[in-house]
KOLZA-731440 format. One record per residue (C-alpha): chain; x, y, z. Coordinates in steps of 0.05 Angstrom, whole numbers, plus 5000, padded with zeros to 4 digits. Layout:
  chain    xx    yy    zz
      A     X     Y     Z
...
//
This chain:
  chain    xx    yy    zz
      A  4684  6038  8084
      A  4614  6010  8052
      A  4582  5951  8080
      A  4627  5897  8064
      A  4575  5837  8062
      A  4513  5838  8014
      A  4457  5786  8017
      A  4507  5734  8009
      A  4573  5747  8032
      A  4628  5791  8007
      A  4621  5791  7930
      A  4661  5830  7869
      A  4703  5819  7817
      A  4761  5787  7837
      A  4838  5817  7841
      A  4798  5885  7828
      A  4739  5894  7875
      A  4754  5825  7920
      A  4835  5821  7928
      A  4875  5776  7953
      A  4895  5822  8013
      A  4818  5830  8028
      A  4801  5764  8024
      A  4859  5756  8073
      A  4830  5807  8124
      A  4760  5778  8117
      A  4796  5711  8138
      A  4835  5734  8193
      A  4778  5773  8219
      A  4731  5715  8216
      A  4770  5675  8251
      A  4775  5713  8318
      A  4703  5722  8303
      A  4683  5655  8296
      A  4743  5619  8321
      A  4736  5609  8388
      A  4783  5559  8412
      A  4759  5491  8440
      A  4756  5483  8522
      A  4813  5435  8511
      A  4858  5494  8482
      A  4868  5458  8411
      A  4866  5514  8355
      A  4798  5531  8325
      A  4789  5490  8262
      A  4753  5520  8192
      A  4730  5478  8132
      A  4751  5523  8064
      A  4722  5502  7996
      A  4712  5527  7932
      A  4671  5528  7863
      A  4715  5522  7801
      A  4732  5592  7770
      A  4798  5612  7762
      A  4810  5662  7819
      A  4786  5612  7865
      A  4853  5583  7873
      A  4888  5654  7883
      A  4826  5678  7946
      A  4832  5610  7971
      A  4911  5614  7983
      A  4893  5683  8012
      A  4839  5656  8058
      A  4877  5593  8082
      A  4941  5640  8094
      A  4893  5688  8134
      A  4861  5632  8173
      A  4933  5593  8188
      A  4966  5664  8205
      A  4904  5670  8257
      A  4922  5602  8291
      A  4862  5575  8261
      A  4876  5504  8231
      A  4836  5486  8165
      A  4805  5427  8135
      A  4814  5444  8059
      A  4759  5406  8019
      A  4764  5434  7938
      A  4717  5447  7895
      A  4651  5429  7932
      A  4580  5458  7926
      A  4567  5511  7981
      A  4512  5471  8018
      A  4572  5414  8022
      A  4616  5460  8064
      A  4568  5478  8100
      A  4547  5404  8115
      A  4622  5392  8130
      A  4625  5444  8180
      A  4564  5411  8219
      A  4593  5333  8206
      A  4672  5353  8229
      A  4651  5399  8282
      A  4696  5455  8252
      A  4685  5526  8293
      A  4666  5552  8216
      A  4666  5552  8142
      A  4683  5596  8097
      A  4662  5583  8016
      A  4701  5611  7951
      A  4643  5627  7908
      A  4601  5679  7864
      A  4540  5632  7855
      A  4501  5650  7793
      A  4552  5710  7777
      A  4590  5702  7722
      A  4671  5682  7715
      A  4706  5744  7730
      A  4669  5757  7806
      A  4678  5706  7865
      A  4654  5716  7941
      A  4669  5702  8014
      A  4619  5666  8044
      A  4618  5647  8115
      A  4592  5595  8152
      A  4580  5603  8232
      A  4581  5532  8282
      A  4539  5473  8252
      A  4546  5504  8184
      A  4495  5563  8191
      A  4494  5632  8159
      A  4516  5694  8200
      A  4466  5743  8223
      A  4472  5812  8205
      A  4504  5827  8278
      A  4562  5777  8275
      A  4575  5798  8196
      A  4588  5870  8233
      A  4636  5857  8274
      A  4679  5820  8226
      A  4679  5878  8187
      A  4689  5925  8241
      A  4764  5880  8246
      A  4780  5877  8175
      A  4773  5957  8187
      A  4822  5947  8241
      A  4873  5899  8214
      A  4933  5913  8263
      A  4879  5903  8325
      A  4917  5833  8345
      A  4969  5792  8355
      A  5001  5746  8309
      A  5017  5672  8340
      A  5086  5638  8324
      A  5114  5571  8324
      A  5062  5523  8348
      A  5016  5573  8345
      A  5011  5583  8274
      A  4954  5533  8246
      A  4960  5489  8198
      A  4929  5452  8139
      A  4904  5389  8121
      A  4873  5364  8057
      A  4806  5339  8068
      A  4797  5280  8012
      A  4732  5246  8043
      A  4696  5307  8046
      A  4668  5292  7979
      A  4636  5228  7996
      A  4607  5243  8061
      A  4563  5296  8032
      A  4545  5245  7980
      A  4526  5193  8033
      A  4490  5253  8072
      A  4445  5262  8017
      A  4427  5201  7990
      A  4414  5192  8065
      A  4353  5234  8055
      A  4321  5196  8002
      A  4265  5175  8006
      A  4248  5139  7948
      A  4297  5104  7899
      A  4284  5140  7831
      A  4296  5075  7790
      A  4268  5083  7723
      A  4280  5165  7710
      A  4328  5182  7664
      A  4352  5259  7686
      A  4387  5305  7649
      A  4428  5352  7694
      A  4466  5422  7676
      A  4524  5426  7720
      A  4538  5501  7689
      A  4613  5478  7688
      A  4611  5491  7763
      A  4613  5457  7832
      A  4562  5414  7827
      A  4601  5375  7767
      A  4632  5314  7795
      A  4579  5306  7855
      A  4505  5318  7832
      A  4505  5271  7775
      A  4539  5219  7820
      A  4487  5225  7873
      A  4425  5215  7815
      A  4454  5150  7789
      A  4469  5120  7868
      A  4398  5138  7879
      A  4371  5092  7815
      A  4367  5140  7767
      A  4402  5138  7684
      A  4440  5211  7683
      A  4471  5246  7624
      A  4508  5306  7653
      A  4518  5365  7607
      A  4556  5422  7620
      A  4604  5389  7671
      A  4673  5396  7654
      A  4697  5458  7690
      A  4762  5508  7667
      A  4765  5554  7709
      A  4732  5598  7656
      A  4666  5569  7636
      A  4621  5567  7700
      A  4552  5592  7695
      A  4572  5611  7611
      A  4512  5608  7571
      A  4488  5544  7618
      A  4459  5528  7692
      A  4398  5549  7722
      A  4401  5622  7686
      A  4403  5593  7613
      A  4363  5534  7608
      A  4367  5518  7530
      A  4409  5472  7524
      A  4385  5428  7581
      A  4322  5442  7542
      A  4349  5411  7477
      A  4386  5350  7511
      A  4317  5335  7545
      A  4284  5324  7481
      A  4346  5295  7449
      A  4346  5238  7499
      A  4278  5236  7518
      A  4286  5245  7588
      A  4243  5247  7634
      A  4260  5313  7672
      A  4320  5361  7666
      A  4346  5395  7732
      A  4394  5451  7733
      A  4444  5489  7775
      A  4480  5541  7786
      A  4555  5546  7796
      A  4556  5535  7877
      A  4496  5487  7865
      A  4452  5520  7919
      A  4395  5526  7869
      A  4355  5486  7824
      A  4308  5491  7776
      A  4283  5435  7720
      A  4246  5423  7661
      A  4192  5377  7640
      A  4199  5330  7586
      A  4168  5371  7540
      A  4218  5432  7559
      A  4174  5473  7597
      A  4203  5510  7652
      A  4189  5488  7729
      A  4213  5547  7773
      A  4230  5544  7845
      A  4156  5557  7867
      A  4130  5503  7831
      A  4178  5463  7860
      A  4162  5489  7937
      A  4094  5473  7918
      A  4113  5400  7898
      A  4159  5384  7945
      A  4104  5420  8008
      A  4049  5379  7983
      A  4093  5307  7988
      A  4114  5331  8058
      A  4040  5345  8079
      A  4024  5279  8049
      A  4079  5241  8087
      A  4067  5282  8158
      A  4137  5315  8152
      A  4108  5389  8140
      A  4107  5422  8196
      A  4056  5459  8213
      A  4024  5452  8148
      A  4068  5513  8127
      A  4117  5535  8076
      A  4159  5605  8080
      A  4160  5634  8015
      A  4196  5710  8001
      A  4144  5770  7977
      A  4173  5753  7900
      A  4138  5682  7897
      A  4080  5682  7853
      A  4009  5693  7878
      A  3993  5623  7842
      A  4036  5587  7890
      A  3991  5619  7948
      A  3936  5599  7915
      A  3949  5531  7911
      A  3977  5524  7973
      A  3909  5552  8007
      A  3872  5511  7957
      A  3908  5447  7991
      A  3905  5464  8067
      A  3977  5493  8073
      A  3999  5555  8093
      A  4046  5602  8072
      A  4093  5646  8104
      A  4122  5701  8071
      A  4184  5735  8085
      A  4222  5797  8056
      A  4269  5771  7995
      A  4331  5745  8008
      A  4343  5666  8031
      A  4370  5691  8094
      A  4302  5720  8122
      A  4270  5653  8102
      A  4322  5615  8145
      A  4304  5659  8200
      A  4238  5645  8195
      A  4246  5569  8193
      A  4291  5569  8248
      A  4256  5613  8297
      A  4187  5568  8280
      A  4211  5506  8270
      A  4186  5498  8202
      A  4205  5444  8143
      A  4205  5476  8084
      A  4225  5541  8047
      A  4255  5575  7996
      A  4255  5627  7932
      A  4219  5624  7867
      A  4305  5628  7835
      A  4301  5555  7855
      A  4338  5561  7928
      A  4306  5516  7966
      A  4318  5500  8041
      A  4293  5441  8082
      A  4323  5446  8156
      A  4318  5379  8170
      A  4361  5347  8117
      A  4406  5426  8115
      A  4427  5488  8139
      A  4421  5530  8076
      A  4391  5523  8014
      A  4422  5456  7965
      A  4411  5447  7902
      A  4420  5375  7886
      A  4376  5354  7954
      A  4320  5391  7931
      A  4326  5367  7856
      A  4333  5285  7900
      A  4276  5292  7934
      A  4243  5323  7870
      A  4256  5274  7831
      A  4240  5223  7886
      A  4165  5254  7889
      A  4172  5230  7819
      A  4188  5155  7822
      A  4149  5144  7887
      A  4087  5177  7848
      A  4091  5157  7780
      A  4069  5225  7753
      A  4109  5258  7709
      A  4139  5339  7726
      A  4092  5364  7688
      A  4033  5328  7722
      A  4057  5344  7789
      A  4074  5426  7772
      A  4004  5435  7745
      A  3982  5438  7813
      A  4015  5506  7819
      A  3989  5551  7762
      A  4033  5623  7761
      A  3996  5680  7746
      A  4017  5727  7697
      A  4081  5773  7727
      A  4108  5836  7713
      A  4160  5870  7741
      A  4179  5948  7731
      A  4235  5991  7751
      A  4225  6061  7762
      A  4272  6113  7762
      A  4263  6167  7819
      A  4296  6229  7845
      A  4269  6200  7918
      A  4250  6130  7937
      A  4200  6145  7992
      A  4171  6166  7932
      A  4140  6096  7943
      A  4099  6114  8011
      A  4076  6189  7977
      A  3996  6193  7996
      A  3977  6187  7921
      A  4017  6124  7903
      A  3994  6089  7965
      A  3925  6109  7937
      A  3931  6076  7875
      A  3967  6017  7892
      A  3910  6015  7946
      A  3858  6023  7878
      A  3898  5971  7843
      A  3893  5928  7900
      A  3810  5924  7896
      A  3800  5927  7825
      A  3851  5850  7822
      A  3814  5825  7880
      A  3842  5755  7913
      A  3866  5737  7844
      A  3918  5786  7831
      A  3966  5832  7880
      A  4015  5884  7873
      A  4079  5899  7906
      A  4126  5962  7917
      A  4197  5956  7924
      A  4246  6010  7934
      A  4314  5980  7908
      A  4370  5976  7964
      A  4427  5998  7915
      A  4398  6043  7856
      A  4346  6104  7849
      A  4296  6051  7836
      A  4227  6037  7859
      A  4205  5962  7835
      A  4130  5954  7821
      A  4116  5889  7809
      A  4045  5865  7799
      A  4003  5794  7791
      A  3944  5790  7755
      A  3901  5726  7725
      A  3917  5758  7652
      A  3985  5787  7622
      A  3942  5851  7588
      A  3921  5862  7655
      A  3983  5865  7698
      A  4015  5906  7643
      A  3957  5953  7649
      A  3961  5962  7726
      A  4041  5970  7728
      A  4047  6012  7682
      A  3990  6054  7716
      A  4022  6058  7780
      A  4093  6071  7757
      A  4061  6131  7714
      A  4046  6155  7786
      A  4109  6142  7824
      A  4136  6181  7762
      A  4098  6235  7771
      A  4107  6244  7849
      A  4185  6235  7842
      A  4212  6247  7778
      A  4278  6223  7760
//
């Protein structure tokens, strides 16, 4: 079979691509995995949870069956942002987690994601040999009687991640008033409840989940509306999420647009200020924008960078110690308050850079100033299309004629004919220029 896990668990559209009988391997697979039974002999415990779309109810029957049927008991939370389960895990002790959710994606998909001991993501080893089982699905033994595990409802779970954050604050944010886009997903009944404990006047839009509306036409991948309710209630910020709230982005009160590495470069520079950066250094992926380097350089902090995906910039933070990462989406990570990237801490301690400053978003993003960004896909008959002596040679030209205020990058895409050439330049005219330059060579070294 293909590789079962992408960059963030098993993903598809559900009852087609992600069934109910896979969802039940992946769950009995993980378990003997990642359940390894305590030195007392009590069952391995797992912490389920969901976002709000309608299959979510039909994988997590399949996953709870899968676990229980494994002798694995399980502390069933609800609908709870990722980040929370994966808080839960660490807080209860559970052996693992495993998380109902498509993120971003829209209705129809859901996911399998998977939390390892003190709620951490798997590395690419451990996701292997879970698959390896679910390839192997009559490779155990069923328990019986006592051995079967069993479920209990976990109704506090809710509040303890809400007293875990607001934990973290620190500054009250008395005197903001914060819009907040739920996108009709997990983040609904907790985020706005955490901004008003922490001081804050919140009007909530888009938070009054179906089953059928998460991430539609709202959340952190259609910001107009939060947009329009900032200026309709002259707010002073507007944060959004997406549908597992592991992201977030916000607005200004004028309704400009604060991505996540304006936000990195917000939240590094209140660290540095407050001595909790460590190392003076922030992990970035190659996608951030070269502004955000330049800023950070400009202000005595380095930056890491890491190849793209939120799971190479948690195994950079780990393996260094570090405070303080993330992508330009908006998935932020800060180790010491989480083990994965969550949105509504990030958008708290925003916000809390806010009050304890007085400055307003805008005021406080200028310090990172993008540079123009474009991004092309090429179509190729061969992606090492991308290492061919005469594209090297003119990204290499490219390269010297933007000097330290521009860059380009080459991407070959992991799933389609594609080779991404992305490129940074101080003007728009310019990076147009120089993309489309290079990807006239790629084209004419591997034509589709």
């Amino acid at each position: 079979m293909a590789r079962l896990f992408g960059t963030d668990g098993v993903r598809g559209l559900a009852n087609t691509e992600l069934t109910p009988e896979l969802a039940v391997g992946v769950a009995v697979s993980a378990a003997h995995v990642l359940g390894v039974g305590s030195e007392d002999g009590a069952r391995p415990l797992a912490v389920v949870g969901r976002d709000p779309r309608a299959s979510g109810d039909m994988l997590e029957a399949a996953v709870v069956a899968g676990l229980t049927s494994a002798g694995t008991d399980v502390l069933r939370v609800g609908v709870l942002p990722t980040p929370a389960v994966a808080d839960l895990v660490a807080s209860t002790g559970a052996h693992f987690g495993v998380v109902l959710s498509a993120s971003h994606n829209p209705m129809p998909d859901n996911g399998i994601k998977l939390f390892g001991a003190g709620g951490h993501k798997l590395p690419d080893e451990v996701e292997e040999q879970i698959e390896k089982l679910v390839e192997a699905p009559d490779s155990w033994t069923r328990p019986t009687g006592a051995g079967i595990g069993r479920i209990r409802e976990y109704e506090a779970g809710a509040e303890t991640y809400v007293g875990h954050l607001l934990a973290t604050l620190p500054h009250r944010l008395d005197g903001l008033t914060v819009v907040v886009d739920c996108a009709n997903g997990a983040a609904s009944a907790v985020s706005p409840l955490v901004y008003e404990r922490a001081g804050a006047t919140v009007i909530a839009i888009h938070a009054e989940p179906d089953g059928l509306n998460i991430n539609d036409k709202c959340g952190s991948t259609h910001l107009d509306d939060l947009r329009a309710a900032v200026r309709e209630h002259r707010a002073d910020v507007g944060i959004a999420h997406d549908g597992d709230a592991d992201r977030c982005l916000a607005v200004t009160a004028d309704g400009e647009t604060v991505d996540g590495d304006q936000i990195m470069g917000i939240l590094a520079l209140g660290m540095k200020d407050a001595g909790t950066l460590t190392a003076d250094t922030l992990v970035v992926t190659v996608m951030s924008n070269l502004g955000l380097h330049l800023a950070m350089h400009e202000h005595g902090i380095e930056v890491a960078t890491t190849a793209v995906g939120d799971r190479y910039v948690l195994e950079e933070l780990r393996s260094r110690g570090l405070a303080l990462g993330g992508e330009q989406s908006g998935h932020v990570v800060m180790p010491g308050y989480a083990t994965t990237g969550d949105g509504t801490l990030t958008a708290l301690h925003l916000l809390a850079r806010m009050a304890g400053t007085g400055r307003s978003l805008a005021d406080l993003a200028a310090v990172v100033r993008p540079l123009p960004q474009v991004l092309t896909n090429v179509r190729v008959a061969d992606k090492t299309a991308a290492t061919a002596t005469k594209v090297v040679e003119a990204v290499s030209a490219a390269e010297q004629a933007l000097g330290t205020t521009g860059r380009v990058l080459l991407r070959p895409s992991g799933t389609e004919p594609l080779i991404r050439v992305m490129v940074e330049a101080e003007t728009q005219r310019q990076a147009v220029e120089t993309a489309e330059s290079i990807a006239a060579t790629v084209r004419a070294v591997s034509p589709a």
